[in-house]
C-alpha positions in Angstrom: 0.0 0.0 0.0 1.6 3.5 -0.7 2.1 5.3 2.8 3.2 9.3 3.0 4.4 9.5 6.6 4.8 13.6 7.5 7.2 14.2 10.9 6.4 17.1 12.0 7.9 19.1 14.9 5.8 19.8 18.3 8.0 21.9 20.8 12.1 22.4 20.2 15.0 24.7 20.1 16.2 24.0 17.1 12.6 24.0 15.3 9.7 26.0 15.5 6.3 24.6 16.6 4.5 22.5 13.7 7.9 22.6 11.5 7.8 20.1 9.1 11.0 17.6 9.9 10.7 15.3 6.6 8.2 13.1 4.8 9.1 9.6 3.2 6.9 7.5 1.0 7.3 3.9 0.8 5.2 0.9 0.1 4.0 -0.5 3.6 1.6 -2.8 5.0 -1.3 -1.7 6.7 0.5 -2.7 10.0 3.0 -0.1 9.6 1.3 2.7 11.4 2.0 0.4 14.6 5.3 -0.6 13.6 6.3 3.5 14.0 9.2 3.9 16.9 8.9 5.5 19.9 12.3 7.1 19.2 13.4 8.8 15.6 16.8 10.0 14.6 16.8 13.0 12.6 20.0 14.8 11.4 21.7 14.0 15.1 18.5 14.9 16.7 16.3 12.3 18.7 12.8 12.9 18.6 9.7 11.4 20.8 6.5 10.5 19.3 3.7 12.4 20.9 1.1 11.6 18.8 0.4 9.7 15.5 -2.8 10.3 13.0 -3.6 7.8 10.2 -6.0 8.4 7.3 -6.6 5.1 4.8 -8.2 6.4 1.3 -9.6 3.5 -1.1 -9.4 5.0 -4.6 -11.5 2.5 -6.5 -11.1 4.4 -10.0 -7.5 3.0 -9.3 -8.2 0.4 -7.5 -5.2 1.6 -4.9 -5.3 1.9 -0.7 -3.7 5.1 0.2 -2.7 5.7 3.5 -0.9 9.1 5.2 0.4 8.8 8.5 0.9 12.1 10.3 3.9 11.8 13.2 4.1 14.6 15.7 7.0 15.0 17.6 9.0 16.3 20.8 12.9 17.1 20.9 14.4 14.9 23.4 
């Protein structure tokens, strides 16, 4: 299934609040929203998840499952 999965920054120094940290897209299993770390490593940052948001589309003109994950996150 194609997953977006959007990082985005709650509270740090470095960042301001709701500051997009990256995106990836990859092809995942609908299992992956709970495979998600508590922990991510960003640029020699670590990051805890506060909070994760998941939104599954069925486009049945292209017969594809969608899915976007939204990650918020706190500098550690």
């Amino acid at each position: 299934m194609k997953t977006t999965v959007k990082y985005v920054v709650l509270k740090s120094l470095d960042y301001q609040l709701g500051t997009p940290l990256f995106q990836e897209e990859l092809d995942a299993d609908s299992l992956y929203f709970d495979q998600i770390p508590a922990v991510i490593q960003y640029q020699n940052h670590q990051f805890k998840v506060k909070s994760k948001e998941l939104k599954r589309v069925y486009l049945a003109e292209e017969n594809e499952d969608m899915q976007t994950i939204i990650v918020k996150v706190l500098a550690v």
